[in-house]
Every structure is written in structure tokens, then in C-alpha cells.
ZAMARGU-4260 file (C-alpha; in steps of 0.2 Angstrom, whole numbers, plus 5000, padded with zeros to 4 digits):
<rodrens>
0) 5263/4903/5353 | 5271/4895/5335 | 5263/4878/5343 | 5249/4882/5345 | 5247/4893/5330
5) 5255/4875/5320 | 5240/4864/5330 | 5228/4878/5325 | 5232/4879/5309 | 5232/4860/5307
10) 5214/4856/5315 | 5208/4870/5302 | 5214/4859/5287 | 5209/4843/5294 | 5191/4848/5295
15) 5193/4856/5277 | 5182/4851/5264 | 5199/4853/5252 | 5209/4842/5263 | 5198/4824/5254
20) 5211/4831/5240 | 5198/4837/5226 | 5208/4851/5225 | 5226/4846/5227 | 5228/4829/5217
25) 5244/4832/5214 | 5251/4829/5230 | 5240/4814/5235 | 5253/4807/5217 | 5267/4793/5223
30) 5284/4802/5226 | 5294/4791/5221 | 5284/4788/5205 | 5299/4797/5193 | 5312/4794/5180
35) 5323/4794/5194 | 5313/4783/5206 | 5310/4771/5193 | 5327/4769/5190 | 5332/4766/5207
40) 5318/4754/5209 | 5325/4743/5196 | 5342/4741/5203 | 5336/4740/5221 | 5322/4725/5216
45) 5336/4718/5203 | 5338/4699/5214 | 5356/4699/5204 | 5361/4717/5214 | 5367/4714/5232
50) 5361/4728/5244 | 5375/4727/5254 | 5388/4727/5243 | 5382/4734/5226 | 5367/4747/5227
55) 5379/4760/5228 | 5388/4757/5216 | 5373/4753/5204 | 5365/4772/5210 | 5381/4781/5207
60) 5378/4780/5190 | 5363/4791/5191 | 5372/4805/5200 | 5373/4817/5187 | 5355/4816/5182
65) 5346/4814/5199 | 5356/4827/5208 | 5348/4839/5195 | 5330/4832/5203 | 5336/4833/5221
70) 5332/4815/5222 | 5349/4808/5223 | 5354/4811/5241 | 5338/4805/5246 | 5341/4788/5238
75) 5357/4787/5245 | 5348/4789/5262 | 5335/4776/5256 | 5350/4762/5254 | 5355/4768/5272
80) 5342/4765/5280 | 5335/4750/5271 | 5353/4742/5276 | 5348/4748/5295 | 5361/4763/5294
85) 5347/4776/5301 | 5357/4787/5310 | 5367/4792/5294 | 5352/4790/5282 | 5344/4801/5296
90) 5356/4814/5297 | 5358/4816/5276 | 5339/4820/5274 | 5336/4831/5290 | 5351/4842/5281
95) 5342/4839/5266 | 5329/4846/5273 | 5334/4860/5280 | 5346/4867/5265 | 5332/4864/5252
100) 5318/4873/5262 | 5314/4882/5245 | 5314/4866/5234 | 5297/4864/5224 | 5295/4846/5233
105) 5305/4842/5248 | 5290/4827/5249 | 5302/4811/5245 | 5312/4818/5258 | 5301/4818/5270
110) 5293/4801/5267 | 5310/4793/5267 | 5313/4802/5283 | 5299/4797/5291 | 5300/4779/5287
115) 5317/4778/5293 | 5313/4784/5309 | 5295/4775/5310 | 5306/4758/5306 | 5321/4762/5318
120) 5315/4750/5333 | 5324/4764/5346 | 5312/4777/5337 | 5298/4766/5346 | 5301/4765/5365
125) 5312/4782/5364 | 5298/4799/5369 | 5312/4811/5362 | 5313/4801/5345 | 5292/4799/5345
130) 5292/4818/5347 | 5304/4821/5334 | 5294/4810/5323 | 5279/4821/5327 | 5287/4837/5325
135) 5294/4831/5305 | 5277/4825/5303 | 5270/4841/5308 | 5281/4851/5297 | 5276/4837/5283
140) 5255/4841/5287 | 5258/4862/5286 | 5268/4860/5270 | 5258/4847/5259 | 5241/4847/5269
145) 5233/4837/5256 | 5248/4822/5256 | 5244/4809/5267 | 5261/4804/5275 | 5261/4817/5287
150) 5245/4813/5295 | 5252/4795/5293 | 5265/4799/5303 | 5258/4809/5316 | 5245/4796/5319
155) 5258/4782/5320 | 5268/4791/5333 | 5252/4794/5344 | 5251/4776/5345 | 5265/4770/5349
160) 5264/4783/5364 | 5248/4771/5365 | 5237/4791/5363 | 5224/4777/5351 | 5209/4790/5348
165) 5218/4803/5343 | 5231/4794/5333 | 5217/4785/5325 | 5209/4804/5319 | 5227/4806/5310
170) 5225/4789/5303 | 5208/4792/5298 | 5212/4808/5290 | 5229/4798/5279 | 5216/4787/5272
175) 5205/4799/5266 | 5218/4805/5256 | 5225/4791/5249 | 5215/4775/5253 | 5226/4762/5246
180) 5244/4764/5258 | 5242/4749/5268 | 5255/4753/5283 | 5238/4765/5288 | 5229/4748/5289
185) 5243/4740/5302 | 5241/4755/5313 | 5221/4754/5316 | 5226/4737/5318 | 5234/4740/5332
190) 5219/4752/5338 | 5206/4739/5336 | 5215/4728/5346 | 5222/4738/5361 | 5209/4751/5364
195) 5194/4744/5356 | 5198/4726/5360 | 5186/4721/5344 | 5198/4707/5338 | 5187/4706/5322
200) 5187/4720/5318 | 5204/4721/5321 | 5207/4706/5309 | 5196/4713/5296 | 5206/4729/5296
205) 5223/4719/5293 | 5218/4708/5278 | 5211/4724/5270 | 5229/4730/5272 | 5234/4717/5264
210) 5223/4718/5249 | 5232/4735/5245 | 5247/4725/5238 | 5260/4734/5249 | 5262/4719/5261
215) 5280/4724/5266 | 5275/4741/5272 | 5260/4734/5280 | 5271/4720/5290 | 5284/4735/5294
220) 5273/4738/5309 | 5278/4725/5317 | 5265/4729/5335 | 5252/4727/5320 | 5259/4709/5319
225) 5257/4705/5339 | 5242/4713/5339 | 5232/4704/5322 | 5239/4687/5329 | 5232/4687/5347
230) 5215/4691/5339 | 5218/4679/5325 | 5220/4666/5339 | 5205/4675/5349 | 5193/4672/5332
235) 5202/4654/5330 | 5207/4659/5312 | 5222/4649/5315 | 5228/4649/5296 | 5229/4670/5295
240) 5238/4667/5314 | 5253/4653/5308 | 5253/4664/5291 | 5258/4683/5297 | 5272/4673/5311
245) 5280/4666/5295 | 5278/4678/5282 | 5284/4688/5295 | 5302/4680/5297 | 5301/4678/5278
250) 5301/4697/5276 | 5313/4702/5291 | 5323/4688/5296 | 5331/4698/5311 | 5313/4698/5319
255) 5317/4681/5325 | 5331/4686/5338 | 5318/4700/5345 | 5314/4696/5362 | 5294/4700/5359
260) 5292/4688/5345 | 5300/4676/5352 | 5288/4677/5365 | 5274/4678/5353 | 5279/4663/5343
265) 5281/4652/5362 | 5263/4659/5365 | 5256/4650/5350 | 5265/4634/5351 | 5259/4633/5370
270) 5239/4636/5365 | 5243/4622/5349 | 5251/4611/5361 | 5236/4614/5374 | 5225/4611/5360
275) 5230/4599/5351 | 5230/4606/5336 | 5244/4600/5324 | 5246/4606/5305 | 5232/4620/5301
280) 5236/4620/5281 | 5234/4606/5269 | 5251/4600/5260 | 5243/4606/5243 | 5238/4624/5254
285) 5257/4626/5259 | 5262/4624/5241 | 5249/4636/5233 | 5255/4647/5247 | 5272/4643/5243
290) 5271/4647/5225 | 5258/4663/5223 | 5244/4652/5217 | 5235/4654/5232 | 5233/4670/5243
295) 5229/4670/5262 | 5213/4679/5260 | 5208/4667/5250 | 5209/4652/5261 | 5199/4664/5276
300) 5189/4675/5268 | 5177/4668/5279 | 5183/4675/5293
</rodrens>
């Protein structure tokens, strides 16, 4: 009976005028956009500050101050998981969570959470971690109905349990609400491509991910790469193809040892071989690549 009183109450908001956040516009704000998010920030993006080793250090410093905001624990978690630790960053915030009920904002605790566990590749094959992610998202949705992220996550988990439609409503619904998250973008990627087989469009959807400047998150959905590369290939944009398989090890290096890559990367070396097809960018390309001079879009906007 809760359920479906939860799923009731959802579908009510989702076709709410209120929901495209006229009304609400202080919770479609960036949680982590705070004195104590911009301090963490700068030591986290600081190249001198090893994650491994000294991020901890550098955030202890903040304790006082940030465990008067409730933010502290949840950038402790951040580091966790950020360092691949998600079953400890996991476990802090789903206290977190569940102790602070009655905080004003319990949203940076949820987006953390939910990244955590959208980026933990066990989350992705595992039904009883999908649903988990669902039922966090769900909770997210009921509480802040006019954020994005829970919708985010709900729709993301829909397709990984490859549910595309539905998902893609979720997805739909994030984007109305904040239009300029690119990690939506990778998910209706993966849509395009697997249910609609519109490799186009696919493609299309994925470079405007990219044009929202958050190309880390974007690239975090890492079936959004398989999936914008096989219809690169399929639209001959071989430049946007060889660009995502190598910003993609640039990024996450670990990528390399997965098993699927792997296979992707032998998949495009066979069809190059088949082909013929040698060196796609220009030396000068490659550099202006190399140094931020030049932007992938700009070399297949044509596409």
C-alpha cells in the first residue's frame, strides 16, 4: 500500500505544472555550490594535492566549520568513493541519511550517494543494488520533487535494467528541471542507440552532452560510451569514434583492464584494418586537441 501510495504520489508530481520548477528554484540550485563545497573543490582540483594520500588531510581542516553545515561527513564520503572505497562511502551517507531525516537539506547527501552507487560497476549487473538505487532515488523524487537527481537516478537505473521508455520519461523529466547536467545526455544515449537504434540521433544527443561542460560526468556512463562509438562508426564520424575511446582512458585509466572495452577498442582496430583507414586526425588536429585549442565538436559539427 506505501508503494503504491509512493508511485502515486510521484506520477502526480511528474505531470505537475510546478514540477518544470517555476515555483521551486531553490532546489533546481547546485548542492555543492557552498562555502564548504568551494572549499573542498579547491583542495580536491588542487594538481599539487594527492587524492590518495592527502585529501584527507587537507579536508580535516574544515571539520569544525563544515560539521556545523552537515556537509563534512558527506565530503569525507565523496573522497571514498572518488578513491573507489564505495562500500564505506556508501555506508557513511545511508547513516547520514537516516539520522539527519530532520535536516533542512539532506540533498548533497543524496546526490553523493547516488553517484556513488550509479558509478560502482557491481551496482550495474547487481538487481538488488539497481533497486536500491531506485528506492534512494525514490525517496530523493518525494522529498525535493522539483531537484533533478532523483529523477536522474530513477531513470538511470531503469536502463540499466535495459526498462528504455520508462527510464527515458525519468530522464525526460531531470531535464526539464535542470537542462544543463550532462550524465542525463549519456543515459538517452544509451536509449537512442539500444531501443531506438537511431544512431544519429544518438550521436547528436552525446555531443550535446558534451556542450554542457561536465564531460567527466558525462563519460562516467561508461554504456554511453559503447553505445555513441558503435553508432559513430555506424555514421562514419570516425574522429568523435577514436576521440571518446581515448578521452575515455585519459579520464579513467582502469577502463583499459575492463573486459568490454577491451572488446570495444579490438572491434574498431578490426573495421580500421578492414578498411584501411590509417590516421583520422591531422598531426596539427592532434595538437589543438592535445592543447584545448581545438574542441571535438568543432572538427564534426557536421555530423
Amino acid at each position: 500500500m506505501k508503494v503504491l501510495l509512493l508511485i502515486t504520489f510521484i506520477m502526480i508530481v511528474l505531470q505537475s505544472e510546478a514540477v518544470k520548477g517555476l515555483d521551486c528554484v531553490e532546489q533546481s540550485t547546485n548542492v555543492f555550490d557552498t562555502p564548504c563545497g568551494k572549499f573542498y573543490e579547491k583542495i580536491y582540483r588542487n594538481s599539487e594535492v594527492d587524492i590518495k594520500i592527502n585529501l584527507f588531510k587537507e579536508w580535516k581542516k574544515y571539520e569544525k566549520q563544515c560539521s556545523e553545515t552537515g556537509e563534512y561527513e558527506v565530503y569525507v564520503a565523496n573522497t571514498l568513493q572518488a578513491i573507489g572505497k564505495h562500500a564505506e562511502a556508501q555506508s557513511i551517507l545511508r547513516k547520514i541519511i537516516l539520522e539527519k531525516q530532520k535536516q533542512s537539506d539532506l540533498r548533497l547527501a543524496y546526490q553523493v550517494l547516488l553517484q556513488s552507487l550509479m558509478s560502482d560497476g557491481r551496482s550495474l549487473t547487481d538487481e538488488n543494488k539497481l533497486q536500491e538505487i531506485k528506492d534512494i532515488a525514490m525517496q530523493a523524487m518525494v522529498l525535493y520533487p522539483h531537484w533533478y537527481r532523483g529523477y536522474l537516478g530513477y531513470g538511470g537505473a531503469l536502463v540499466y535494467q535495459n526498462q528504455f521508455l520508462e527510464g527515458k520519461k525519468y530522464i525526460d523529466q531531470s531535464i526539464l528541471l535542470q537542462d544543463s547536467y550532462s550524465e542525463a545526455y549519456g543515459f538517452l544515449t544509451i536509449i537512442y542507440h539500444l531501443h531506438f537504434k537511431d544512431a544519429k540521433m544518438a550521436l547528436k544527443t552525446y555531443k550535446k552532452g558534451l556542450l554542457m561542460g561536465q564531460e567527466k560526468m558525462l563519460f562516467s556512463i561508461l554504456h554511453a560510451t559503447s553505445s555513441v562509438v558503435k553508432c559513430a562508426m555506424n555514421q562514419k564520424d570516425y574522429k568523435t569514434a577514436i576521440w571518446v575511446l581515448e578521452r575515455q582512458t585519459e579520464l579513467f585509466p582502469q577502463i583499459t583492464k575492463v573486459a568490454w572495452y577491451q572488446g570495444l577498442v579490438s572491434q574498431v582496430n578490426q573495421y580500421f584494418r578492414e578498411n584501411n583507414i590509417s590516421e583520422v586526425f591531422t598531426m596539427e588536429e592532434r595538437e589543438g586537441l592535445k592543447s584545448g585549442k581545438i574542441k571535438i565538436l568543432e572538427l564534426v559539427s557536421d555530423k
